[in-house]
N, C-alpha and C positions, 0 to 999 in steps of 0.2 A: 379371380377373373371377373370381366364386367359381365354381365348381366346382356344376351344378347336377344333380343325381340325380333318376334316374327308378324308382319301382317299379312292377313290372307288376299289377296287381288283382287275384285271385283268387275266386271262390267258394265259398266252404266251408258244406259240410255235417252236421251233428252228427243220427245217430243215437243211437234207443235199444235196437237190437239187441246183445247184448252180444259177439256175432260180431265189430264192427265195430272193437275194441279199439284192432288194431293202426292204425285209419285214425284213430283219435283220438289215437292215440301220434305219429304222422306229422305231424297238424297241431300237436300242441306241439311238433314237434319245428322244425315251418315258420313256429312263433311266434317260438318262441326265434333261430330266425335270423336272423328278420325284426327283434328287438331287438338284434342282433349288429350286423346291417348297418348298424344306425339309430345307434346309438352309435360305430362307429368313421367313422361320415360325419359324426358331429357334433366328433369328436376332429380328423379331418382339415381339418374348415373351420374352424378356434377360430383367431384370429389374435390374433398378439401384437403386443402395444405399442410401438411405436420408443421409445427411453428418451432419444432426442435432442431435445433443444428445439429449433425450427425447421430442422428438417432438411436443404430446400428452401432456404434463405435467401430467404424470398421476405419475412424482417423485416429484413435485412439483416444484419449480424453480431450483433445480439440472444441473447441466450445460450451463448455463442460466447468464448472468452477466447484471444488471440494468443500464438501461439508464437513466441519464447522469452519466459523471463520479463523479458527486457529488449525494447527497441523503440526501433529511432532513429529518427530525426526524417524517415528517406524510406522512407514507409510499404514494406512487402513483399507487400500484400496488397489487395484491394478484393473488392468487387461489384456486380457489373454484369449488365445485362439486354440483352434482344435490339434496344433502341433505341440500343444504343452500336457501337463498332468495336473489334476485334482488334486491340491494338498494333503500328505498325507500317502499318496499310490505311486506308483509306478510305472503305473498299467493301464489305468483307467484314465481316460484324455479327458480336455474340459468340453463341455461341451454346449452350444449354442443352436439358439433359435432361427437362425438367420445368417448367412453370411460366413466371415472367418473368426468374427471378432465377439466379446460377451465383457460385460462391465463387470467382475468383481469386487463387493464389497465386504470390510469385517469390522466387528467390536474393539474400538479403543479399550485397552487393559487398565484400564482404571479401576481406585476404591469407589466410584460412582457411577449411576446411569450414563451413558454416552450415547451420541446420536451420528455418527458420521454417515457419509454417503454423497449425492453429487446432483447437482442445480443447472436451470439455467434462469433466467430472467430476463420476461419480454413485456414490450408496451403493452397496456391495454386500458381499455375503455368502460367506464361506468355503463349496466346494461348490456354489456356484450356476453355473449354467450360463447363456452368451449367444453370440450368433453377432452378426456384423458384418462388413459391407462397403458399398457406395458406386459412383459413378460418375464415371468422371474421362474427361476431354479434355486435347488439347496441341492448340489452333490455330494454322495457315499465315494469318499470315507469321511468328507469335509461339511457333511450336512449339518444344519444346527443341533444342539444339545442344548436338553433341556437340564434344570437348577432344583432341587430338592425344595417343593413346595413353591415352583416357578415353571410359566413357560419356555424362561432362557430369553436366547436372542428371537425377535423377528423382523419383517424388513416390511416395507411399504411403500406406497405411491402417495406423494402430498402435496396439492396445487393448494397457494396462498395466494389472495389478493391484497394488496399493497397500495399505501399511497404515496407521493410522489419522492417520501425518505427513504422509500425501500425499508422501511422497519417491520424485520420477522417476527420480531418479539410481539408485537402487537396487531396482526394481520389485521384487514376488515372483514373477510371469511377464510375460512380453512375445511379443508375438503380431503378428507384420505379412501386408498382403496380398500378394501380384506387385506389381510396380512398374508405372510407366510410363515410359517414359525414351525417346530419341530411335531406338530401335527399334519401339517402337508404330506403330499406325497414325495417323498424323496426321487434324485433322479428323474424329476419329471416338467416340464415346461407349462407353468400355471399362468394363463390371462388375469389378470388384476384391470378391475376397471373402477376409477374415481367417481364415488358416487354423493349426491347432495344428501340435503337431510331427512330429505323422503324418498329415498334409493333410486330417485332415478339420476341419469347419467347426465343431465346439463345442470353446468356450471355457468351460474351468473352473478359478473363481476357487478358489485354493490357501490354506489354512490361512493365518493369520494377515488375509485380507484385509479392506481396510475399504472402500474406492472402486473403481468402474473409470473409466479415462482413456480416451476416443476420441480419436483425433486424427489429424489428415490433413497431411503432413510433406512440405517441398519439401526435399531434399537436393543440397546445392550445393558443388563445392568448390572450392578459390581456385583460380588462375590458371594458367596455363602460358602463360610468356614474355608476360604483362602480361597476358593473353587470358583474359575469362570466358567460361562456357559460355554462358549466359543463355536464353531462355525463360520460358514460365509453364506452367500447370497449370491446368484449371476442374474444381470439383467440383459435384457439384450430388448430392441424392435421398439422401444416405446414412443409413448403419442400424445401430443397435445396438440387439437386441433380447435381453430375459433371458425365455429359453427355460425354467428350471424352477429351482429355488430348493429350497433345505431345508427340511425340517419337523419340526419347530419352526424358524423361521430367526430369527436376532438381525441387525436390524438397525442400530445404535445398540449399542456396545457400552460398557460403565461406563469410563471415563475416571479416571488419577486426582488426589487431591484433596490439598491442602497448606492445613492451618489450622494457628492459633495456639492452645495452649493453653486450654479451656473455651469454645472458637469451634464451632460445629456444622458436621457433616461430610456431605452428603449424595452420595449415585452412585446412577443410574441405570439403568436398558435398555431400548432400545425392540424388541419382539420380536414375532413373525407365525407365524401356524400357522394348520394345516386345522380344527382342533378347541379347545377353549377351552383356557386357557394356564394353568398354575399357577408360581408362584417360588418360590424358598429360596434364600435369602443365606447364605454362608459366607465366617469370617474364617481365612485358611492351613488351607482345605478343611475345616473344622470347624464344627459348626451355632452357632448363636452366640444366646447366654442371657444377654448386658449389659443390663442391665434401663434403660442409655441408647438403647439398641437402638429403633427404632420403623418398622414396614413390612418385616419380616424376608420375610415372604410376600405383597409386593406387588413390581411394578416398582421402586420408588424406595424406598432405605432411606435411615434419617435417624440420625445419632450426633451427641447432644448433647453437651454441655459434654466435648469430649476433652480425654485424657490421651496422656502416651507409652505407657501401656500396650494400649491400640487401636489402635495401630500395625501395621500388617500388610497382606497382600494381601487384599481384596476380590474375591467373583466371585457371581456365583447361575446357581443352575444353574435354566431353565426346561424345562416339562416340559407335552405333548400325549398326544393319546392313542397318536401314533405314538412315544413315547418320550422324555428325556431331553438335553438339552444345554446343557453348560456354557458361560457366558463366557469372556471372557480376565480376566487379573485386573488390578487395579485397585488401588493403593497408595495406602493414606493414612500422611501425615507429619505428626508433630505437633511444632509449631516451640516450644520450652520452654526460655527466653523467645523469643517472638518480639514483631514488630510489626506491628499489624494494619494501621496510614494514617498516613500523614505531611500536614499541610497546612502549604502548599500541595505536591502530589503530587509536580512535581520542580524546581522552584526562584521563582526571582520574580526582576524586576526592578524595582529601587526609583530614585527619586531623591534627590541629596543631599538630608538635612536630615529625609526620612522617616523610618518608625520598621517595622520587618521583625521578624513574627511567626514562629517556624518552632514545630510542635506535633504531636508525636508520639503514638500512642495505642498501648499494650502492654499485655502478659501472659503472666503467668509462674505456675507450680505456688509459687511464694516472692517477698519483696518484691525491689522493684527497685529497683536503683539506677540515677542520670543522675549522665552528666559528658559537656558539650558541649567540641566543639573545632572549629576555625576553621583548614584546611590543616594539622590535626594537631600545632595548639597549644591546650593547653588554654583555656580560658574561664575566666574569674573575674567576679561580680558585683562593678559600679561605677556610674560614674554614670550610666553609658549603656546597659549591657549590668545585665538582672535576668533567673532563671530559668535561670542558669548549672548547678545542680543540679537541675532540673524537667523534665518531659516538656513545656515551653515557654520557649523561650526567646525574651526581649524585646531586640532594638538598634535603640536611638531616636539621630535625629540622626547617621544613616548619612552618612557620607563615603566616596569611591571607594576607600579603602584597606578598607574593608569588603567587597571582593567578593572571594568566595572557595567555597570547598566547608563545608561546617557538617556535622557529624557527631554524633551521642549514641549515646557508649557505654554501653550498658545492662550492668550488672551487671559492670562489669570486663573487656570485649569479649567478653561471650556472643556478644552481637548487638547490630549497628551499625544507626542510619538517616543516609542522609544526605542532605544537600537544599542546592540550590545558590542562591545571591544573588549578586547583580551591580546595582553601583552606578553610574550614569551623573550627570552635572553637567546639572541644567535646562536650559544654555548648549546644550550638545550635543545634547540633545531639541526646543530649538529651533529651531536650523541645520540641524542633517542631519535629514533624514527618512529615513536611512537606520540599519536596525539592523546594529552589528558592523563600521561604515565600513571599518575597517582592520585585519581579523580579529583583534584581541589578545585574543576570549576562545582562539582555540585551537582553535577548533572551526567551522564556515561558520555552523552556528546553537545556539544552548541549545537545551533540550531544549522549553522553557518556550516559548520565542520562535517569532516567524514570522520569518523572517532569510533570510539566503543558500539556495539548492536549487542544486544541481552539479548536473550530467550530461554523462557518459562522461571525459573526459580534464580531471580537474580534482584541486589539492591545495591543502595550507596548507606551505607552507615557513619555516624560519630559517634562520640565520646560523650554523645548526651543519648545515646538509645543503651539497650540492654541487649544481651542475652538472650537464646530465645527461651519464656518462661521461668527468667533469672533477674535476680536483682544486682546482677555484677555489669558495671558497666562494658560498650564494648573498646577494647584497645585497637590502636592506629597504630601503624608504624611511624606513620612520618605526617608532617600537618593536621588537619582538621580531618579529611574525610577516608573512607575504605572501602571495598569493596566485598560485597558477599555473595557467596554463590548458597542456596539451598536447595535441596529436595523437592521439587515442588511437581516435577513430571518427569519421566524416566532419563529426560536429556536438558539439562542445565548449563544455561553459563554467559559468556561473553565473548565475543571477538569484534577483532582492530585486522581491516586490511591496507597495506600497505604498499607502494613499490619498491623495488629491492634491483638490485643488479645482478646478472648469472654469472658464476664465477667467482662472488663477489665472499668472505667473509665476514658471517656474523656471530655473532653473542646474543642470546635470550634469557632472563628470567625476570628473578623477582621475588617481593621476600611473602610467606603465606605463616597463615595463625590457624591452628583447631583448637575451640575454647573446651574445657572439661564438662562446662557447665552445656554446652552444645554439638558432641561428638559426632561426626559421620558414626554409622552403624554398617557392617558387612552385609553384603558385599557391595556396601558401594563403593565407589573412590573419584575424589580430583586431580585433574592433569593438567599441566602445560601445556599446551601444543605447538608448537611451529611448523606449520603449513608453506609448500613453496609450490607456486602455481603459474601455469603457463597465462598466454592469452587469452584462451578459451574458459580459463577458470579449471582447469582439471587440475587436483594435485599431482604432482612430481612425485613427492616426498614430503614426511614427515617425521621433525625431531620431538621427543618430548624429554621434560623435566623426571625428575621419580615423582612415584605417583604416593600420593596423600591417600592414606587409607586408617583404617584402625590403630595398625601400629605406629600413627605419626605422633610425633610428642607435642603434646596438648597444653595450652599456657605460655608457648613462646613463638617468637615470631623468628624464623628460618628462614634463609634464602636458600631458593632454589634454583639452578639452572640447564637449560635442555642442553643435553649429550650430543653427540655423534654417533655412531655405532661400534667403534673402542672404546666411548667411554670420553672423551674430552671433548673442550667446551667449544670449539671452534666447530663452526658447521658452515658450508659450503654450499651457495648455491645453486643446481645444476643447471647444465644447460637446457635453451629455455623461460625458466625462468623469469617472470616478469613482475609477479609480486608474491608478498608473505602474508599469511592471514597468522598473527598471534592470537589462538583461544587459551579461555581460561573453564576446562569442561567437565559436569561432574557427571559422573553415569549412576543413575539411579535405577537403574532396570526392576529391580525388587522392590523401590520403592522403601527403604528402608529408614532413606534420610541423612538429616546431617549438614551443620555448618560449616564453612571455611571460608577465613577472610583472606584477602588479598592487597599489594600494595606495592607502589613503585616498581612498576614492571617498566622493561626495559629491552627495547632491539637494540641493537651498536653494531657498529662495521668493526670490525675485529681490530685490536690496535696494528696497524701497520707501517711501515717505513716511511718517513718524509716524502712529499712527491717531490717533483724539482722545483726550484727556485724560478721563480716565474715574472718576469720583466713585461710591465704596463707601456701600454704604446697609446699615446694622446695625440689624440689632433681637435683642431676645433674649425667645427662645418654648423653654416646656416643659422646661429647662437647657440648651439650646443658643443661643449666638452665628449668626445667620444671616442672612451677608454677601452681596451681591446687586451686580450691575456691569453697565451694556452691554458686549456684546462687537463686536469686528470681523473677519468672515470673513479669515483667512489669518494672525492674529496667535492667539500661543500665552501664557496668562495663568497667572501663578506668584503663588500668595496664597502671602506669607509672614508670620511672627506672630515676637513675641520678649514675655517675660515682664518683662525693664525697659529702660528706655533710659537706663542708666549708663555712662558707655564702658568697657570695649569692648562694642559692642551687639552681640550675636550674633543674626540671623537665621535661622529655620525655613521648612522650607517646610510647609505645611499639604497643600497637592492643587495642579498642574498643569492646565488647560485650555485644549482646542481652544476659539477662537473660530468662532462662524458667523453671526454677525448678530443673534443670540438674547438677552435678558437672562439672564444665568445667577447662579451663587450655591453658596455651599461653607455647610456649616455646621461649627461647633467646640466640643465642650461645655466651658461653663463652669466653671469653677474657683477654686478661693479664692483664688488671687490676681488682679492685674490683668493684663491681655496685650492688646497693642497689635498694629495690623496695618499690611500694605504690601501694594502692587499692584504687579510688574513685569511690562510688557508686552514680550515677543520679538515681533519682523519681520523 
């Protein structure tokens, strides 16, 4: 409750005897008090802000980002309300300081310390001042356990100041509260307040700062003799409030900026004061007269068409009526030549027979020179390839020997762009639906691409790595590279999502290796999965392969493929359905370990009947040929065209298409000579 003041009334009387001086000097002097009083009661009820977004979690974790910046697949954390139970009862509800709602946190099961728990991260200012603290629990039967010749787990309150990288690892102060840990009082709702390094409660952000971090930290450490501590933690009500700030204070401090010669340069500052704010930009602490210069005395300065000679630090110094204060500063580089875009921005994937644009846009104080190269052989113009010395270059009639890295040296290697292509055979676009089946780009996805996602214990291996803690090399199935999954945190692996048709039948697998020299150990094992999921992302259903475990035969490489639920290979999309996530996933719960490679994995539309025979209708409108077909949901249509049919006839492909029941239609601008076309349908 606030604090409610009483003042007693008075009577006052003003004479005009001039006797009466001093009884008129007594009542100013019982005014002025009475303004004293009135003001420091208005200082003492001023309340500050919490600077926490949902404080209470009564939105549930809503503005709230989980600690650490990783996170396995068995959550550490919840929230929960007083209609639930205390892990472990029955009987016993959870319970909260406030509200309906209470943050619980717990110990990652790891062989090592773990810190989880949950953040937020707000601006702030060098010199500002905040205090912060919170309320925590440890409930019976769920309260923490302590470790033979350990405290066990305990939890705490931890504000970090930060500079503008947000780097935790190296705070510029760190500030935590009391703990709670298995000496607490159990069952009981304990105040934690964050204190400095002389226990009192303000916190002041240090020079250089840009953020403060709250966060509220389960501290857990691995085992003794197999043994965790285990417990949890509830928080609930906590506070971070900024108590007083600078004045003039920068909030938003100039950042800096990297253009390309004759590119414009703009920095910023967003800044706060008692009284109006004036600015002055300086380049290496000097007042600055470049008549490219614009907004020298505003927030935002702007520098047109740079050179390297405006190269330099940035800063402005803002300025109130309480005084003066500078920024930090702000570097601009002026790249001469540089390159401002590359299209497309980081590579593309084409099909044989297509034509791949790559188109560089630069600038330089002198002209440029181009000379492209393809894995660091030069380029020559031919029949195929034009724009060999251009900021574009054209390769038509791509074949898989085309995929590669593409580089333009500008000016004699001032400055490179490079941009990646990758060519796949129609054939393979229309059998797999999966991209990268058998890693040979070298990487789980391009950059470009939606492909493979790893998470925790996942690699690409050759035929030039080992074993793990083995001198046997490791085996491929097919080309250069493979796939492994390891033990590395309780849930491992990789997945491809894809889109698929309801109703539609597929085939999955793919062939897998367990080396002797590198065994899974029980209880772990790896799976296939085939996931089929709506629009929302929920699975439907789920097919798997048999599962890889101990008893799988070790030294050979086995194909596997996922079942139905009698047992065969054909599985059905259900209605629904809008796409398939293929994982590849090992469950390590015990942490026990273990390799398994993987390779040439594969989705397919199940083989099915010919669709119909399908008649091209041409017309030509505007200077373009514009071919028109029915199509059939599940089948994939390849227009290809050639300029004569003298043998040998070489075929192009114009455009690839999904069918869906739709009539569809490619168009081709026409040309002086004649050009004939085909229709090959994939199922």
């Amino acid at each position: 409750m606030k604090p409610s003041h009483y003042f007693q009334q008075r009577k006052l009387e003003f004479r005009q005897n001039p006797t009466c001086r001093n009884g008129l000097t007594s009542l100013l002097i019982t005014l002025m008090a009475s303004v004293a009083i009135l003001a420091l009661s208005a200082t003492s009820a001023r309340a500050f802000v919490n600077s926490l977004a949902n404080p209470g979690f009564e939105l549930g974790t809503s503005g709230w980002i989980i600690v650490q910046p990783w996170v396995w697949n068995g959550a550490s954390y919840a929230v929960q309300n007083t209609s639930q139970f205390v892990n472990g009862s029955g009987t016993v509800h959870v319970a909260v300081h406030g509200g309906t709602n209470a943050f619980k946190v717990w110990g990652y099961f790891q062989t090592y310390t773990t810190t989880p728990g949950a953040m937020q991260t707000i601006a702030a200012a060098p010199g500002s001042t905040w205090t912060a603290d919170g309320w925590a629990s440890t409930e019976v039967p769920d309260n923490l356990k302590p470790l033979t010749g350990s405290l066990g787990c305990r939890s705490y309150i931890q504000v970090l100041f930060l500079d503008a990288t947000t780097n935790y690892g190296a705070p510029l102060g760190s500030y935590t509260s009391p703990w709670i840990d298995t000496n607490s009082p159990t069952s009981t709702w304990i105040h934690l307040q964050v204190t400095n390094t002389s226990g009192g409660t303000t916190l002041t952000a240090p020079v250089g700062t840009a953020f403060v971090r709250f966060q509220m930290i389960m501290w857990q450490p691995g085992p003794v003799s197999g043994v965790y501590p285990g417990g949890s933690v509830y928080w609930d009500d906590v506070e971070l409030f900024l108590t007083s700030k600078p004045d003039p204070e920068i909030t938003i401090q100039p950042v800096p900026v990297t253009k390309v010669y004759g590119q414009t340069a703009t920095f910023s500052v967003t800044a706060d004061g008692l009284s109006t704010l004036s600015y002055k930009w300086q380049k290496d602490s000097a007042n600055i007269s470049n008549p490219n210069a614009y907004g020298v005395t505003t927030s935002t300065l702007t520098l047109s068409n740079v050179t390297t000679a405006m190269q330099g630090n940035y800063t402005v110094i803002v300025t109130d009526l309480a005084g003066p204060l500078t920024s930090g500063p702000a570097s601009l580089t002026v790249l001469d030549p540089g390159v401002i875009s590359i299209t497309p921005p980081l590579g593309q994937t084409k099909t044989e027979g297509q034509t791949a644009t790559i188109t560089v846009v630069a600038a330089g104080s002198s002209g440029l020179t181009y000379a492209w190269q393809t894995n660091g052989t030069p380029l020559s113009n031919d029949g195929r390839i034009s724009g060999a010395t251009s900021a574009t270059l054209t390769v038509a009639n791509l074949t898989t020997a085309d995929t590669g890295t593409y580089t333009l040296v500008i000016n004699g290697g001032a400055v490179q762009a490079t941009n990646g292509l990758k060519v796949v055979t129609a054939a393979q676009l229309a059998t797999n639906l999966l991209v990268n089946p058998g890693f040979e780009d070298g990487v789980l996805s391009e950059p470009w691409e939606t492909a493979w996602v790893g998470f925790n214990g996942v690699v690409l291996q050759t035929t030039n790595d080992y074993y793990y803690l083995s001198a046997t090399p490791v085996s491929v199935w097919d080309g250069t590279y493979v796939c492994e999954v390891y033990g590395s945190d309780a849930d491992d692996g990789i997945y491809q999502n894809v889109p698929v048709t309801a109703g539609a039948t597929y085939h999955a697998g793919g062939w897998f290796y367990m080396s002797s020299d590198a065994p899974i150990a029980a209880p772990t094992t790896v799976t296939m999965q085939l996931m089929f999921k709506n629009a929302g992302g929920t699975t439907l259903t789920t097919f798997t392969a048999p599962v890889i475990d101990v008893n799988f035969v070790p030294d050979t490489w086995i194909s596997l493929q996922a079942t139905n639920a009698t047992g065969g290979t054909d599985i059905v999309a259900p209605a629904g359905t809008v796409s398939a996530t293929c994982q590849i996933y090992e469950f390590n719960w015990s942490y026990a370990g273990g390799n398994v490679y993987f390779d040439d994995l594969y989705l397919t539309h199940a083989s099915q009947s010919a669709p119909p025979a399908v008649t091209i209708a041409a017309s030509a409108l505007g200077g373009l040929m514009n071919l028109t077909f029915p199509t059939t949901s599940g089948v994939t249509y390849e227009v290809l065209y050639t300029d004569s049919l003298n043998s040998p006839i070489t075929w192009h492909t114009n455009s690839t298409i999904a069918g869906d029941g739709a009539v569809m239609g490619v168009s081709d601008p026409i040309g002086a000579t004649q050009r004939f076309y085909r229709l090959l349908e994939h199922y």
